[in-house]
C-alpha positions as CSV (number, residue, x, y, z in Angstrom):
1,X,0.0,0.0,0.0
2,X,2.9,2.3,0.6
3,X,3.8,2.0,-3.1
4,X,0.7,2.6,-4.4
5,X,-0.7,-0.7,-4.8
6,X,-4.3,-0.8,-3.5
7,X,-5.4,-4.2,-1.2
8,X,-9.4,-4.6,-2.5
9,X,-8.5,-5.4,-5.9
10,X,-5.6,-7.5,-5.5
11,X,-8.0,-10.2,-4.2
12,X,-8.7,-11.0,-7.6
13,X,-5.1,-12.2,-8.0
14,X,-5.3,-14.6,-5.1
15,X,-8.7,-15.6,-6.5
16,X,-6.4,-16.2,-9.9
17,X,-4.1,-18.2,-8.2
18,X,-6.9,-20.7,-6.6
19,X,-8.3,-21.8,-9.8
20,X,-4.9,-22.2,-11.5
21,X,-3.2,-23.8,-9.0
22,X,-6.5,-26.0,-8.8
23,X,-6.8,-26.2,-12.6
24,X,-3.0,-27.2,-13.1
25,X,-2.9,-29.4,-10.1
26,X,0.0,-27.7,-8.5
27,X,1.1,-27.4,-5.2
28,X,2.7,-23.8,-5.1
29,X,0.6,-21.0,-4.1
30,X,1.3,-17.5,-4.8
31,X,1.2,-14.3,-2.5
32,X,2.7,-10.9,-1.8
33,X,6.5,-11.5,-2.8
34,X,8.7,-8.8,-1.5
35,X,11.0,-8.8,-4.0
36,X,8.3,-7.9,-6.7
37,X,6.9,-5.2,-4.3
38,X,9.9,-3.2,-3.8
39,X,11.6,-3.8,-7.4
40,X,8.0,-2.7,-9.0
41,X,7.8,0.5,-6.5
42,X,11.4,1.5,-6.9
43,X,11.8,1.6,-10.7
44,X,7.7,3.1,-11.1
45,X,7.7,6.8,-10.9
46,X,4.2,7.2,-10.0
47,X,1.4,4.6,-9.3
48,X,0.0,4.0,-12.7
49,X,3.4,3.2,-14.1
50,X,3.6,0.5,-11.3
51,X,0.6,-0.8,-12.1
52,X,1.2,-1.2,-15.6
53,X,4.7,-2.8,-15.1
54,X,2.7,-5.7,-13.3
55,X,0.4,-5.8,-15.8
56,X,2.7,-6.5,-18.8
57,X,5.2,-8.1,-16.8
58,X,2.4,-10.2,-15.6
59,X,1.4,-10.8,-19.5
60,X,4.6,-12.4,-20.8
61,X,5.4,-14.1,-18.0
62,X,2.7,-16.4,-18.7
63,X,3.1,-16.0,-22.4
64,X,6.6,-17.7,-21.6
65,X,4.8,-20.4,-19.0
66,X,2.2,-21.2,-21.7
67,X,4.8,-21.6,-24.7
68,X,6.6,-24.0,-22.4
69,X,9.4,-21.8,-23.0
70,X,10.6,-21.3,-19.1
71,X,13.9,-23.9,-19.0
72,X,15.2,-22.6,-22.3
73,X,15.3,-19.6,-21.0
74,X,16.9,-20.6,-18.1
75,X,19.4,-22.7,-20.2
76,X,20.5,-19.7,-22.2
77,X,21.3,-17.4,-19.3
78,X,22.4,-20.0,-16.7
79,X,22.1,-21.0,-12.9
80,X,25.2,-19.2,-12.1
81,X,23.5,-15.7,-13.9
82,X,20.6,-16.4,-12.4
83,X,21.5,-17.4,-9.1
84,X,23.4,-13.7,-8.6
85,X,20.8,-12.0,-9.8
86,X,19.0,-13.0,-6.9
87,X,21.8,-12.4,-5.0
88,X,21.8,-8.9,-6.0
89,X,17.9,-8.4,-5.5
90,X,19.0,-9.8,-1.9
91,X,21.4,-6.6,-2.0
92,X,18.5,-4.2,-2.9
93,X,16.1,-5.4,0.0
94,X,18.8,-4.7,2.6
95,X,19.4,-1.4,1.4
96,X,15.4,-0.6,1.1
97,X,15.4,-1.8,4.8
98,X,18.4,0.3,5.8
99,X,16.9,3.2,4.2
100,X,13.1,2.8,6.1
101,X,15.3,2.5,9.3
102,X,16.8,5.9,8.6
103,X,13.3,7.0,8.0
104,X,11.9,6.4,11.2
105,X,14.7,5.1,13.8
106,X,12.2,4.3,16.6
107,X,9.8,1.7,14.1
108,X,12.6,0.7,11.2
109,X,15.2,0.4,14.7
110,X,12.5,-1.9,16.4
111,X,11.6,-3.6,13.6
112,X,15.3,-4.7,12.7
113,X,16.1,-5.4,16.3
114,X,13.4,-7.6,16.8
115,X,13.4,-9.1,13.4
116,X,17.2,-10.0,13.8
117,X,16.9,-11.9,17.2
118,X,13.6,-13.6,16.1
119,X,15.5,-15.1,13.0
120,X,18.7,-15.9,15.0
121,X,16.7,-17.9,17.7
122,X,13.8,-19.8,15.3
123,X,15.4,-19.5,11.7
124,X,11.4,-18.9,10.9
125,X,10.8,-16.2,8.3
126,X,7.2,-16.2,9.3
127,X,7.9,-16.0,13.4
128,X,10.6,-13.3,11.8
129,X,7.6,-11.1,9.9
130,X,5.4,-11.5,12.4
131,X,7.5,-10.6,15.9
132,X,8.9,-7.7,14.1
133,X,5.6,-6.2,12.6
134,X,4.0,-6.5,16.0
135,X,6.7,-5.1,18.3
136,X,7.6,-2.1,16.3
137,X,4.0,-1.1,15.9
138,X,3.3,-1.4,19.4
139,X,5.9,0.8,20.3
140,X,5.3,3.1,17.5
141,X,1.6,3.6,18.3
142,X,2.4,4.0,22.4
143,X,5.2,6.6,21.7
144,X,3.0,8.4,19.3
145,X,-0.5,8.3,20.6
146,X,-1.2,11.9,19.6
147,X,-0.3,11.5,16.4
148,X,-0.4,8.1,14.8
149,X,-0.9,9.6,11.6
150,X,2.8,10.2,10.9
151,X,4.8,7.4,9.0
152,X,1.6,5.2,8.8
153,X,1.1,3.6,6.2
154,X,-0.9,6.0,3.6
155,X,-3.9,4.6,2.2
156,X,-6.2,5.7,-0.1
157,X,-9.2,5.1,0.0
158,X,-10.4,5.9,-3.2
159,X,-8.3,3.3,-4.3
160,X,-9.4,0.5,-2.7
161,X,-12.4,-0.1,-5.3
162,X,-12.2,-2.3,-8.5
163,X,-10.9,0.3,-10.9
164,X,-9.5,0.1,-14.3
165,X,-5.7,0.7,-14.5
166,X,-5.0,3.3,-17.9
167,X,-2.7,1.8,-20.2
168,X,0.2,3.3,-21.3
169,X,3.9,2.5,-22.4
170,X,7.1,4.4,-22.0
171,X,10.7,3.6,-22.0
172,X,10.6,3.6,-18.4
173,X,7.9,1.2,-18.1
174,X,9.6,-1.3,-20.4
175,X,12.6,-1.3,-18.0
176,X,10.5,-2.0,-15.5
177,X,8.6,-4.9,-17.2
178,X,12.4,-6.5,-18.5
179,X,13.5,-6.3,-15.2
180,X,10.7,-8.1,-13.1
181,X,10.2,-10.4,-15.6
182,X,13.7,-11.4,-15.2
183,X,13.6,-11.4,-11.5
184,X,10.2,-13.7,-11.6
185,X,12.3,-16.4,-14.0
186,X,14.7,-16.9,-11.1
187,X,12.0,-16.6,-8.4
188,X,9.5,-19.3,-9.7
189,X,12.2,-21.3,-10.4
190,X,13.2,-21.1,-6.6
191,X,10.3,-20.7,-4.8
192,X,8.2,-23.2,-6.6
193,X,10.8,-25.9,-6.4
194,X,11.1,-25.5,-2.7
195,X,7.5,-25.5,-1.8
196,X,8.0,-28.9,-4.0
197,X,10.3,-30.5,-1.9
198,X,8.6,-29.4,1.3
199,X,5.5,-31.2,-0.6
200,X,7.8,-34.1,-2.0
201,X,5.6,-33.2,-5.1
202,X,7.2,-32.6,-8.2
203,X,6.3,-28.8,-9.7
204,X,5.6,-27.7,-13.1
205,X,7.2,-24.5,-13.5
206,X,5.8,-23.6,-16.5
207,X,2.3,-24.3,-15.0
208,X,3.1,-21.8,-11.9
209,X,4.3,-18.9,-14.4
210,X,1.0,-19.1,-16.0
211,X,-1.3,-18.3,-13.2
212,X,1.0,-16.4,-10.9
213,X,1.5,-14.3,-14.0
214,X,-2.0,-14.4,-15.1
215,X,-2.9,-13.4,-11.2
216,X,-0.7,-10.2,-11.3
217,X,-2.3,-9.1,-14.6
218,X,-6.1,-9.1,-13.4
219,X,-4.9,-7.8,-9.9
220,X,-2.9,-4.9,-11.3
221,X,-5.3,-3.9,-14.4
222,X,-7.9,-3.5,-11.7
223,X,-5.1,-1.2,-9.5
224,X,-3.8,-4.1,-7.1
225,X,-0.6,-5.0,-6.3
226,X,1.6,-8.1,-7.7
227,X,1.0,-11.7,-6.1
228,X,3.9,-14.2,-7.4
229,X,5.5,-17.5,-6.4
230,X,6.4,-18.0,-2.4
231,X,8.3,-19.9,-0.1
232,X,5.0,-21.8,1.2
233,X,4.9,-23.4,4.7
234,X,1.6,-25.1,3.4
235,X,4.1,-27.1,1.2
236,X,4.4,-29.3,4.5
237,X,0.8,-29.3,5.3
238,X,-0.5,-33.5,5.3
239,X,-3.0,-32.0,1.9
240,X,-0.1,-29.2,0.3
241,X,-2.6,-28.3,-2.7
242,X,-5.5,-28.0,-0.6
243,X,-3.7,-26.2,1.9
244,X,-2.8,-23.4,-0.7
245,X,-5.8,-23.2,-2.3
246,X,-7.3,-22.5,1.5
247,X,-4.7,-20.1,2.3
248,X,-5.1,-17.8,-1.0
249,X,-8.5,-18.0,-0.7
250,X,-8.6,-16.5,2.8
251,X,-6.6,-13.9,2.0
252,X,-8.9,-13.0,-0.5
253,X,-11.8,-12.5,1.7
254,X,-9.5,-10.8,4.3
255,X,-8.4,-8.5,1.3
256,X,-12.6,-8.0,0.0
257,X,-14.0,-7.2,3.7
258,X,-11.4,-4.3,3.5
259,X,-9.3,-5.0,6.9
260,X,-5.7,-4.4,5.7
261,X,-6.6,-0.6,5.4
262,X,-8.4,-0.4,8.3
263,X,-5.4,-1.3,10.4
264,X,-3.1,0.5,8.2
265,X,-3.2,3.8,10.0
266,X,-1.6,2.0,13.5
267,X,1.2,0.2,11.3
268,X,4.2,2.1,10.3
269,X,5.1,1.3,7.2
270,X,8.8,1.1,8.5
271,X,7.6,-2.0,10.5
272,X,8.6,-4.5,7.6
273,X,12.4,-3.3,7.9
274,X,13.7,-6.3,9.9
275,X,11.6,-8.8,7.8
276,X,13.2,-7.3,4.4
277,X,16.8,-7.3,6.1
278,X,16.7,-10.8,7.1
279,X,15.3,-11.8,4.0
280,X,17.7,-10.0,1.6
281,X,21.2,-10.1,3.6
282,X,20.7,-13.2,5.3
283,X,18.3,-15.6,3.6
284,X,18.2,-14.7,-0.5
285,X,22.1,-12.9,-1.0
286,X,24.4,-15.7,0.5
287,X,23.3,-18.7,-0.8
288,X,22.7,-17.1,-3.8
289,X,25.9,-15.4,-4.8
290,X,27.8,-18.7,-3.6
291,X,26.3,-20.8,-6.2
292,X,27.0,-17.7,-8.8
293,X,30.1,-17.2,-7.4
294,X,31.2,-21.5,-7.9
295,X,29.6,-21.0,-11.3
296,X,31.9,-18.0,-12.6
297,X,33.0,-15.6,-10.0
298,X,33.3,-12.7,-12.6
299,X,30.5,-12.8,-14.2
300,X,28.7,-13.3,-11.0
301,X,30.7,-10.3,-9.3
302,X,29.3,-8.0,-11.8
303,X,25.7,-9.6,-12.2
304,X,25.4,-8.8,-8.3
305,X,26.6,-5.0,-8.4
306,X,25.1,-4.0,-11.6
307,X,21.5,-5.8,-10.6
308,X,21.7,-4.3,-6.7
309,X,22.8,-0.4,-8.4
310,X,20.7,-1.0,-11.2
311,X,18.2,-3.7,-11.7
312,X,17.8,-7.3,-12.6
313,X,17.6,-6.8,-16.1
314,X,20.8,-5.4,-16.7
315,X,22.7,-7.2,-14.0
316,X,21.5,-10.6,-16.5
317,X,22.8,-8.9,-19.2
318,X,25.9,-7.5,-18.1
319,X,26.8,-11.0,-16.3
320,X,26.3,-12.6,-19.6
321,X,28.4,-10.3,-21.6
322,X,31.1,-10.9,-19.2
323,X,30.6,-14.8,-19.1
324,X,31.2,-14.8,-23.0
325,X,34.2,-12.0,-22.8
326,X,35.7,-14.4,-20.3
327,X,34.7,-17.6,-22.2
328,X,36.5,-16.1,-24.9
329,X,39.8,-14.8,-23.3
Protein backbone atom coordinates (compact mmCIF):
# COMPACT_ATOMS: atom_id res chain seq x y z
CA UNK A 1 0.00 0.00 0.00
CA UNK A 2 2.90 2.28 0.64
CA UNK A 3 3.77 1.95 -3.14
CA UNK A 4 0.67 2.59 -4.36
CA UNK A 5 -0.73 -0.71 -4.79
CA UNK A 6 -4.26 -0.83 -3.54
CA UNK A 7 -5.37 -4.23 -1.22
CA UNK A 8 -9.37 -4.60 -2.51
CA UNK A 9 -8.51 -5.45 -5.94
CA UNK A 10 -5.56 -7.53 -5.48
CA UNK A 11 -8.01 -10.22 -4.22
CA UNK A 12 -8.71 -11.03 -7.59
CA UNK A 13 -5.11 -12.16 -8.05
CA UNK A 14 -5.34 -14.62 -5.09
CA UNK A 15 -8.75 -15.62 -6.46
CA UNK A 16 -6.36 -16.20 -9.92
CA UNK A 17 -4.10 -18.21 -8.21
CA UNK A 18 -6.89 -20.67 -6.60
CA UNK A 19 -8.31 -21.85 -9.84
CA UNK A 20 -4.93 -22.16 -11.47
CA UNK A 21 -3.25 -23.81 -8.99
CA UNK A 22 -6.53 -26.05 -8.78
CA UNK A 23 -6.77 -26.23 -12.64
CA UNK A 24 -2.97 -27.22 -13.10
CA UNK A 25 -2.87 -29.40 -10.15
CA UNK A 26 0.02 -27.73 -8.54
CA UNK A 27 1.14 -27.37 -5.21
CA UNK A 28 2.69 -23.79 -5.11
CA UNK A 29 0.64 -21.02 -4.14
CA UNK A 30 1.35 -17.50 -4.84
CA UNK A 31 1.15 -14.33 -2.47
CA UNK A 32 2.74 -10.88 -1.80
CA UNK A 33 6.46 -11.51 -2.78
CA UNK A 34 8.65 -8.80 -1.50
CA UNK A 35 11.01 -8.81 -4.03
CA UNK A 36 8.29 -7.86 -6.65
CA UNK A 37 6.90 -5.23 -4.32
CA UNK A 38 9.90 -3.19 -3.85
CA UNK A 39 11.56 -3.79 -7.36
CA UNK A 40 7.95 -2.71 -9.03
CA UNK A 41 7.85 0.50 -6.54
CA UNK A 42 11.35 1.46 -6.94
CA UNK A 43 11.76 1.58 -10.66
CA UNK A 44 7.72 3.05 -11.08
CA UNK A 45 7.71 6.83 -10.88
CA UNK A 46 4.16 7.21 -9.98
CA UNK A 47 1.38 4.55 -9.26
CA UNK A 48 -0.05 4.04 -12.73
CA UNK A 49 3.40 3.16 -14.08
CA UNK A 50 3.63 0.49 -11.25
CA UNK A 51 0.56 -0.85 -12.06
CA UNK A 52 1.23 -1.20 -15.62
CA UNK A 53 4.67 -2.78 -15.13
CA UNK A 54 2.71 -5.68 -13.30
CA UNK A 55 0.37 -5.77 -15.82
CA UNK A 56 2.68 -6.45 -18.79
CA UNK A 57 5.25 -8.08 -16.79
CA UNK A 58 2.39 -10.19 -15.63
CA UNK A 59 1.41 -10.80 -19.47
CA UNK A 60 4.65 -12.42 -20.84
CA UNK A 61 5.36 -14.10 -17.96
CA UNK A 62 2.68 -16.41 -18.72
CA UNK A 63 3.10 -16.04 -22.37
CA UNK A 64 6.57 -17.75 -21.60
CA UNK A 65 4.76 -20.39 -19.05
CA UNK A 66 2.25 -21.16 -21.71
CA UNK A 67 4.83 -21.56 -24.68
CA UNK A 68 6.58 -23.99 -22.44
CA UNK A 69 9.42 -21.75 -22.96
CA UNK A 70 10.56 -21.29 -19.14
CA UNK A 71 13.88 -23.92 -19.00
CA UNK A 72 15.22 -22.64 -22.31
CA UNK A 73 15.30 -19.60 -20.95
CA UNK A 74 16.86 -20.61 -18.09
CA UNK A 75 19.45 -22.71 -20.22
CA UNK A 76 20.48 -19.68 -22.17
CA UNK A 77 21.34 -17.39 -19.26
CA UNK A 78 22.36 -20.03 -16.73
CA UNK A 79 22.12 -20.99 -12.91
CA UNK A 80 25.18 -19.22 -12.07
CA UNK A 81 23.55 -15.70 -13.85
CA UNK A 82 20.56 -16.41 -12.37
CA UNK A 83 21.45 -17.37 -9.06
CA UNK A 84 23.40 -13.72 -8.62
CA UNK A 85 20.79 -11.96 -9.80
CA UNK A 86 19.05 -12.99 -6.90
CA UNK A 87 21.78 -12.42 -4.96
CA UNK A 88 21.81 -8.94 -5.98
CA UNK A 89 17.87 -8.43 -5.48
CA UNK A 90 18.98 -9.78 -1.91
CA UNK A 91 21.43 -6.64 -2.00
CA UNK A 92 18.53 -4.22 -2.92
CA UNK A 93 16.09 -5.39 -0.01
CA UNK A 94 18.75 -4.70 2.60
CA UNK A 95 19.43 -1.40 1.39
CA UNK A 96 15.36 -0.61 1.06
CA UNK A 97 15.44 -1.84 4.79
CA UNK A 98 18.41 0.34 5.80
CA UNK A 99 16.87 3.20 4.23
CA UNK A 100 13.10 2.76 6.09
CA UNK A 101 15.34 2.46 9.29
CA UNK A 102 16.84 5.95 8.58
CA UNK A 103 13.28 7.01 8.04
CA UNK A 104 11.93 6.36 11.20
CA UNK A 105 14.72 5.10 13.78
CA UNK A 106 12.21 4.34 16.61
CA UNK A 107 9.80 1.68 14.08
CA UNK A 108 12.64 0.72 11.22
CA UNK A 109 15.20 0.41 14.66
CA UNK A 110 12.53 -1.92 16.45
CA UNK A 111 11.60 -3.64 13.60
CA UNK A 112 15.28 -4.74 12.72
CA UNK A 113 16.06 -5.43 16.33
CA UNK A 114 13.37 -7.64 16.85
CA UNK A 115 13.44 -9.15 13.41
CA UNK A 116 17.22 -10.01 13.79
CA UNK A 117 16.92 -11.90 17.18
CA UNK A 118 13.59 -13.57 16.13
CA UNK A 119 15.55 -15.13 13.02
CA UNK A 120 18.66 -15.89 14.97
CA UNK A 121 16.75 -17.88 17.67
CA UNK A 122 13.83 -19.76 15.27
CA UNK A 123 15.45 -19.55 11.74
CA UNK A 124 11.44 -18.89 10.94
CA UNK A 125 10.76 -16.19 8.29
CA UNK A 126 7.17 -16.17 9.33
CA UNK A 127 7.87 -15.96 13.38
CA UNK A 128 10.58 -13.30 11.75
CA UNK A 129 7.63 -11.14 9.94
CA UNK A 130 5.37 -11.51 12.35
CA UNK A 131 7.52 -10.61 15.90
CA UNK A 132 8.87 -7.73 14.10
CA UNK A 133 5.64 -6.23 12.56
CA UNK A 134 3.98 -6.54 15.95
CA UNK A 135 6.69 -5.07 18.26
CA UNK A 136 7.65 -2.11 16.34
CA UNK A 137 4.01 -1.14 15.95
CA UNK A 138 3.35 -1.42 19.41
CA UNK A 139 5.93 0.82 20.31
CA UNK A 140 5.30 3.14 17.54
CA UNK A 141 1.62 3.59 18.29
CA UNK A 142 2.42 4.01 22.44
CA UNK A 143 5.23 6.59 21.69
CA UNK A 144 3.00 8.42 19.31
CA UNK A 145 -0.49 8.26 20.59
CA UNK A 146 -1.18 11.90 19.61
CA UNK A 147 -0.27 11.48 16.38
CA UNK A 148 -0.37 8.10 14.80
CA UNK A 149 -0.93 9.61 11.58
CA UNK A 150 2.78 10.16 10.85
CA UNK A 151 4.79 7.43 9.00
CA UNK A 152 1.62 5.20 8.80
CA UNK A 153 1.12 3.58 6.25
CA UNK A 154 -0.90 6.01 3.56
CA UNK A 155 -3.95 4.61 2.16
CA UNK A 156 -6.22 5.74 -0.11
CA UNK A 157 -9.23 5.05 0.03
CA UNK A 158 -10.43 5.90 -3.17
CA UNK A 159 -8.32 3.30 -4.31
CA UNK A 160 -9.38 0.50 -2.65
CA UNK A 161 -12.37 -0.11 -5.28
CA UNK A 162 -12.17 -2.34 -8.52
CA UNK A 163 -10.88 0.33 -10.87
CA UNK A 164 -9.45 0.06 -14.30
CA UNK A 165 -5.68 0.71 -14.51
CA UNK A 166 -5.04 3.34 -17.89
CA UNK A 167 -2.65 1.79 -20.18
CA UNK A 168 0.24 3.33 -21.32
CA UNK A 169 3.85 2.49 -22.41
CA UNK A 170 7.07 4.45 -22.02
CA UNK A 171 10.67 3.61 -22.00
CA UNK A 172 10.64 3.55 -18.36
CA UNK A 173 7.92 1.18 -18.10
CA UNK A 174 9.55 -1.35 -20.41
CA UNK A 175 12.59 -1.27 -17.98
CA UNK A 176 10.48 -2.03 -15.50
CA UNK A 177 8.60 -4.91 -17.15
CA UNK A 178 12.40 -6.48 -18.52
CA UNK A 179 13.51 -6.29 -15.19
CA UNK A 180 10.68 -8.10 -13.11
CA UNK A 181 10.16 -10.38 -15.62
CA UNK A 182 13.68 -11.41 -15.24
CA UNK A 183 13.56 -11.36 -11.47
CA UNK A 184 10.25 -13.65 -11.65
CA UNK A 185 12.27 -16.43 -14.04
CA UNK A 186 14.71 -16.94 -11.13
CA UNK A 187 12.02 -16.62 -8.43
CA UNK A 188 9.48 -19.31 -9.71
CA UNK A 189 12.20 -21.31 -10.43
CA UNK A 190 13.22 -21.11 -6.61
CA UNK A 191 10.28 -20.69 -4.79
CA UNK A 192 8.25 -23.24 -6.57
CA UNK A 193 10.78 -25.92 -6.36
CA UNK A 194 11.06 -25.50 -2.66
CA UNK A 195 7.50 -25.46 -1.76
CA UNK A 196 8.02 -28.89 -4.01
CA UNK A 197 10.34 -30.47 -1.88
CA UNK A 198 8.61 -29.37 1.33
CA UNK A 199 5.47 -31.16 -0.63
CA UNK A 200 7.76 -34.08 -1.96
CA UNK A 201 5.58 -33.24 -5.10
CA UNK A 202 7.16 -32.57 -8.23
CA UNK A 203 6.32 -28.79 -9.71
CA UNK A 204 5.64 -27.68 -13.14
CA UNK A 205 7.23 -24.51 -13.53
CA UNK A 206 5.82 -23.58 -16.46
CA UNK A 207 2.26 -24.35 -14.96
CA UNK A 208 3.07 -21.82 -11.86
CA UNK A 209 4.27 -18.86 -14.42
CA UNK A 210 0.99 -19.14 -16.04
CA UNK A 211 -1.28 -18.29 -13.15
CA UNK A 212 0.95 -16.39 -10.86
CA UNK A 213 1.51 -14.26 -14.04
CA UNK A 214 -2.03 -14.42 -15.11
CA UNK A 215 -2.91 -13.38 -11.19
CA UNK A 216 -0.72 -10.15 -11.32
CA UNK A 217 -2.26 -9.08 -14.59
CA UNK A 218 -6.10 -9.05 -13.39
CA UNK A 219 -4.95 -7.82 -9.89
CA UNK A 220 -2.90 -4.91 -11.28
CA UNK A 221 -5.31 -3.94 -14.41
CA UNK A 222 -7.86 -3.54 -11.65
CA UNK A 223 -5.14 -1.18 -9.54
CA UNK A 224 -3.85 -4.13 -7.11
CA UNK A 225 -0.56 -4.98 -6.29
CA UNK A 226 1.59 -8.13 -7.75
CA UNK A 227 1.05 -11.67 -6.10
CA UNK A 228 3.89 -14.18 -7.37
CA UNK A 229 5.49 -17.47 -6.40
CA UNK A 230 6.37 -18.01 -2.38
CA UNK A 231 8.33 -19.90 -0.06
CA UNK A 232 5.01 -21.80 1.23
CA UNK A 233 4.87 -23.35 4.65
CA UNK A 234 1.62 -25.08 3.41
CA UNK A 235 4.14 -27.07 1.22
CA UNK A 236 4.38 -29.26 4.53
CA UNK A 237 0.79 -29.27 5.35
CA UNK A 238 -0.46 -33.54 5.31
CA UNK A 239 -2.99 -31.98 1.87
CA UNK A 240 -0.12 -29.17 0.30
CA UNK A 241 -2.59 -28.32 -2.74
CA UNK A 242 -5.49 -27.99 -0.65
CA UNK A 243 -3.75 -26.22 1.91
CA UNK A 244 -2.81 -23.44 -0.75
CA UNK A 245 -5.76 -23.18 -2.26
CA UNK A 246 -7.27 -22.49 1.53
CA UNK A 247 -4.71 -20.05 2.27
CA UNK A 248 -5.14 -17.78 -0.97
CA UNK A 249 -8.54 -17.99 -0.66
CA UNK A 250 -8.56 -16.54 2.85
CA UNK A 251 -6.64 -13.86 2.02
CA UNK A 252 -8.88 -13.00 -0.54
CA UNK A 253 -11.80 -12.54 1.73
CA UNK A 254 -9.48 -10.82 4.29
CA UNK A 255 -8.37 -8.47 1.31
CA UNK A 256 -12.60 -7.97 0.03
CA UNK A 257 -14.00 -7.16 3.67
CA UNK A 258 -11.38 -4.29 3.54
CA UNK A 259 -9.34 -4.99 6.92
CA UNK A 260 -5.70 -4.35 5.69
CA UNK A 261 -6.63 -0.63 5.39
CA UNK A 262 -8.42 -0.36 8.29
CA UNK A 263 -5.42 -1.32 10.40
CA UNK A 264 -3.11 0.49 8.21
CA UNK A 265 -3.24 3.75 10.00
CA UNK A 266 -1.56 2.05 13.46
CA UNK A 267 1.17 0.16 11.30
CA UNK A 268 4.21 2.13 10.26
CA UNK A 269 5.09 1.29 7.20
CA UNK A 270 8.85 1.10 8.53
CA UNK A 271 7.60 -1.95 10.50
CA UNK A 272 8.55 -4.49 7.60
CA UNK A 273 12.36 -3.31 7.86
CA UNK A 274 13.71 -6.29 9.94
CA UNK A 275 11.58 -8.84 7.77
CA UNK A 276 13.25 -7.34 4.43
CA UNK A 277 16.85 -7.29 6.06
CA UNK A 278 16.70 -10.83 7.07
CA UNK A 279 15.29 -11.79 4.03
CA UNK A 280 17.70 -9.98 1.56
CA UNK A 281 21.23 -10.08 3.57
CA UNK A 282 20.67 -13.20 5.28
CA UNK A 283 18.26 -15.64 3.56
CA UNK A 284 18.17 -14.69 -0.46
CA UNK A 285 22.06 -12.88 -1.01
CA UNK A 286 24.43 -15.67 0.49
CA UNK A 287 23.31 -18.67 -0.77
CA UNK A 288 22.74 -17.14 -3.77
CA UNK A 289 25.92 -15.44 -4.77
CA UNK A 290 27.77 -18.65 -3.57
CA UNK A 291 26.31 -20.84 -6.18
CA UNK A 292 27.03 -17.66 -8.75
CA UNK A 293 30.15 -17.18 -7.37
CA UNK A 294 31.17 -21.53 -7.91
CA UNK A 295 29.62 -20.99 -11.28
CA UNK A 296 31.93 -18.02 -12.57
CA UNK A 297 33.04 -15.62 -9.99
CA UNK A 298 33.34 -12.74 -12.58
CA UNK A 299 30.52 -12.84 -14.16
CA UNK A 300 28.73 -13.33 -11.00
CA UNK A 301 30.65 -10.34 -9.31
CA UNK A 302 29.30 -8.00 -11.81
CA UNK A 303 25.67 -9.60 -12.22
CA UNK A 304 25.36 -8.83 -8.33
CA UNK A 305 26.63 -5.00 -8.36
CA UNK A 306 25.11 -3.98 -11.58
CA UNK A 307 21.47 -5.82 -10.58
CA UNK A 308 21.70 -4.34 -6.72
CA UNK A 309 22.78 -0.42 -8.36
CA UNK A 310 20.68 -1.02 -11.19
CA UNK A 311 18.17 -3.71 -11.73
CA UNK A 312 17.76 -7.33 -12.56
CA UNK A 313 17.62 -6.83 -16.11
CA UNK A 314 20.77 -5.38 -16.73
CA UNK A 315 22.69 -7.16 -13.96
CA UNK A 316 21.45 -10.58 -16.52
CA UNK A 317 22.75 -8.87 -19.15
CA UNK A 318 25.89 -7.51 -18.09
CA UNK A 319 26.80 -11.01 -16.30
CA UNK A 320 26.32 -12.57 -19.64
CA UNK A 321 28.36 -10.33 -21.63
CA UNK A 322 31.14 -10.89 -19.19
CA UNK A 323 30.62 -14.76 -19.10
CA UNK A 324 31.21 -14.84 -22.97
CA UNK A 325 34.20 -12.04 -22.84
CA UNK A 326 35.72 -14.39 -20.28
CA UNK A 327 34.71 -17.61 -22.24
CA UNK A 328 36.51 -16.13 -24.86
CA UNK A 329 39.80 -14.76 -23.35
Amino acid sequence: MTFGFAAFPTALGFLVGCGGMAFFGQVAPISFQAESIVLAGKLGKDRNERLNTIIFAGLAMAALGAFGVLNAVTNLIGTGILSSMMAGVGIMLAKCSVDMVKEDRLAGGISMLSGLLVYFISGNLIYTVTVCVIASSVVWSVKRKNNLEKNAVYVDMNAERFSLTKLHISPNLIRGVLAICTLQIGGNIAYAGVVGQLASKSVNVDSVTIYSGLADAVSALFGGGPVEAIISSTGLAPHPQAAGILMMAIMAVILLVKVLPKIARFIPSQSIAGFLFILGAVVVFPENAATGIQDNPVAAGVTILVTALVDPFFGMVAGMLVRIVTGII
